[in-house]
C-alpha positions as CSV (number, residue, x, y, z in Angstrom):
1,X,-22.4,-29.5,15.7
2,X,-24.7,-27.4,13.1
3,X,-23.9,-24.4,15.5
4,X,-19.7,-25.3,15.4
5,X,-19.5,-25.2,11.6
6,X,-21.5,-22.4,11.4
7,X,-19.5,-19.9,13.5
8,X,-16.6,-21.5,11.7
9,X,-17.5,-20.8,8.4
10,X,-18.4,-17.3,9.1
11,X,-15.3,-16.7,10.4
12,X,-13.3,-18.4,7.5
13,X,-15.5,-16.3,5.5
14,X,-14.7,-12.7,7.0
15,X,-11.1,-13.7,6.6
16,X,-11.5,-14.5,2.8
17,X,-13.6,-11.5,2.1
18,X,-11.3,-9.1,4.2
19,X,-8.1,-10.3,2.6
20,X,-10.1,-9.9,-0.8
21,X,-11.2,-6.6,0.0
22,X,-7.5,-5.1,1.3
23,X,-5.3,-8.3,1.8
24,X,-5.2,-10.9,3.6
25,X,-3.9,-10.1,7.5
26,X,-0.1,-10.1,7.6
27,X,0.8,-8.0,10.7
28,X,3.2,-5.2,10.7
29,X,5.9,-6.5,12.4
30,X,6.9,-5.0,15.5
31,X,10.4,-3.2,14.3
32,X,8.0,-1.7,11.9
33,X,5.5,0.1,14.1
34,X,8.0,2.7,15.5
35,X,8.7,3.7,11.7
36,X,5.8,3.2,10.6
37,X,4.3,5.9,13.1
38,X,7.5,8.3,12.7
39,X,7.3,8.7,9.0
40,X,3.5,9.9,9.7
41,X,4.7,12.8,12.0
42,X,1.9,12.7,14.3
43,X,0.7,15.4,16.6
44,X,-1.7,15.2,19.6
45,X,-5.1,15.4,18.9
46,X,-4.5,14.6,15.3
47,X,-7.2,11.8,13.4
48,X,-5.2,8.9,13.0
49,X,-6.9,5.7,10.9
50,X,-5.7,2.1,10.4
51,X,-7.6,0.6,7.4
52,X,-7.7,-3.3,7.9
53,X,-6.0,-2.8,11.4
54,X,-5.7,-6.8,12.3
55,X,-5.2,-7.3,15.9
56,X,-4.8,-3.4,16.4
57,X,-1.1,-3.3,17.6
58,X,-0.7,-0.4,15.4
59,X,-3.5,1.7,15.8
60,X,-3.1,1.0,19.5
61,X,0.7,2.2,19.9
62,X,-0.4,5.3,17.6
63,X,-3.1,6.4,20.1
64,X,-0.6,5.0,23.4
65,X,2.4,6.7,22.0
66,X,1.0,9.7,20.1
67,X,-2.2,11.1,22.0
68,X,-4.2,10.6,18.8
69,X,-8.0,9.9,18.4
70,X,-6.9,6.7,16.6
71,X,-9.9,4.5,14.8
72,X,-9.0,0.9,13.5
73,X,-11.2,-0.7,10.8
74,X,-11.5,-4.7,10.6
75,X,-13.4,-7.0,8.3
76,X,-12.5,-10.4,9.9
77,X,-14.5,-10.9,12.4
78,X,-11.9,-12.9,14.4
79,X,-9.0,-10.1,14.3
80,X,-12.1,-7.8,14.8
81,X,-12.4,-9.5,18.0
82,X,-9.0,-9.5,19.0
83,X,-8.2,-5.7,18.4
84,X,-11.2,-4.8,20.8
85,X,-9.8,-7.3,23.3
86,X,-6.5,-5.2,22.6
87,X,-8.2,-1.9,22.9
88,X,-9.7,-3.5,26.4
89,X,-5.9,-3.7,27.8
90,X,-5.0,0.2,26.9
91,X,-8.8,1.4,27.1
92,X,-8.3,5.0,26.2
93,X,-11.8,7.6,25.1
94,X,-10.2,8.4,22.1
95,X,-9.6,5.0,20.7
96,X,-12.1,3.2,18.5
97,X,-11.8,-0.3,16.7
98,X,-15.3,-0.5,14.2
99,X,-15.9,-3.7,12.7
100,X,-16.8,-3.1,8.9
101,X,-15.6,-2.4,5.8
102,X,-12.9,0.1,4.7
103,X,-14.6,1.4,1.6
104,X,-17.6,2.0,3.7
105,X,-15.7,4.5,6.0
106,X,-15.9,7.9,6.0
107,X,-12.4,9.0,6.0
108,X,-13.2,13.0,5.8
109,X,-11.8,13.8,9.0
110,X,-8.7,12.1,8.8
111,X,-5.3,13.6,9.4
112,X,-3.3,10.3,8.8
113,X,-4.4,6.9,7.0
114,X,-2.3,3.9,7.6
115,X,-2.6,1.1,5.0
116,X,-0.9,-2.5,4.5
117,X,-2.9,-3.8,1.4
118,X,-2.0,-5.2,-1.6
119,X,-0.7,-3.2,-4.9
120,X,-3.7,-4.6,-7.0
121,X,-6.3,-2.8,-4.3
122,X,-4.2,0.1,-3.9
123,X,-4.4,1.4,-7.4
124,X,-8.3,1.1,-8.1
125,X,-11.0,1.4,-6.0
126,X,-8.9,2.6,-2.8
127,X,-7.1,4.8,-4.4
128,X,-10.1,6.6,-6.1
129,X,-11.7,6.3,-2.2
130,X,-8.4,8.4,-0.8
131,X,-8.4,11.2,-3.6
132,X,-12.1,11.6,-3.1
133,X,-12.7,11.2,0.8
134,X,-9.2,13.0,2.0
135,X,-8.9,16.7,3.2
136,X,-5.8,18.7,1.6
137,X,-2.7,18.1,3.5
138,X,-4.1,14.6,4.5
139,X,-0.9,11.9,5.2
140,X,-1.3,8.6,3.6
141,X,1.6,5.6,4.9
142,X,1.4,2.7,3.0
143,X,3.5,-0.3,4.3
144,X,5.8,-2.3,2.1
145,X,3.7,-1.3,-1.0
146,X,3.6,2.0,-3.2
147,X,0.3,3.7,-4.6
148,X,0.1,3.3,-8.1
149,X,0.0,6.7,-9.5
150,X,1.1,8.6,-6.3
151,X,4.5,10.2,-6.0
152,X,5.9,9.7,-2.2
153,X,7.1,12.3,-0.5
154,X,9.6,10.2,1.4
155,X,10.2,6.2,1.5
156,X,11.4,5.3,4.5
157,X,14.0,2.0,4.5
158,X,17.2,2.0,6.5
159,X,18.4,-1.1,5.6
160,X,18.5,-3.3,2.4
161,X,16.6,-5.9,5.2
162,X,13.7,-3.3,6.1
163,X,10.5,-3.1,4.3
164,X,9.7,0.3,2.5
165,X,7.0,2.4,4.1
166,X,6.2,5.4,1.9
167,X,4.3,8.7,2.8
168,X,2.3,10.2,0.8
169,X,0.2,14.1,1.1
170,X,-3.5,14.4,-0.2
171,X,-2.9,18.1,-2.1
């Protein structure tokens, strides 16, 4: 019983300290994904990284759809665990769930950084992160919210029903 609530309090835990750390998991919905990926322009062999990637169904479809080297990044231990078991259905060498933090990540090599967090941690200590990790000509999306302080070089929603997904370049 010790065991039970143990396990389940760590896993309540991760959840609480991942959605405090980004946001707490609200996945991209599926309509989304397509744009979400488009608006990034990716090209094969580019670096593609999801920041709090969930259960993975983005940062799978980029590396399925795009021939990326895609890497997710998941602090809940339980979406953790179902991204791998995600990655396990389209097993691919260049695709790479890590369990861990986002601030601990080093993001140098990126081409593309897809984010869905919260406008409160986009503005500080993420934003701060991008500026100083990011190469020039790095692509930032950012799903439904903007980065404070960051112009967008295009916002993408068709419809007054979509969400806005804005794209942003590290100069």
């Amino acid at each position: 019983m010790f065991f039970l609530f143990l396990v389940l309090f760590l896993i309540f835990f991760t959840f609480a300290w991942a959605g405090k750390s980004l946001a707490p998991w609200v996945p991209c919905r599926k309509k989304d994904i397509k744009r979400v990926l488009s608006i990034a322009e990716l090209k094969p062999g580019e670096v593609f990284y999801e920041l709090g990637c969930g259960d993975g169904r983005v940062v799978v479809a980029a590396n399925k759809n795009y021939q990326v080297r895609a890497i997710g990044v998941e602090l809940a231990v339980l979406l953790y665990i179902a991204a791998k078991i995600r990655q396990c259905f389209n097993w691919n060498k260049n695709l790479e769930i890590r369990y861990g933090s986002l601030f601990k990540e080093d993001l140098a090599s990126a081409d593309v950084v897809y984010v869905f967090g919260m406008p409160q941690t986009l503005k500080a200590k993420f934003k701060e992160k991008l500026e100083k990790e990011l190469k020039p000509g790095a692509r930032v999306v950012s799903y439904v919210f903007p980065i404070e302080g960051w112009k967008p070089i295009k916002i993408d929603k068709p419809t007054e029903k979509d969400l806005n997904v804005y794209l942003y370049f590290k100069s």
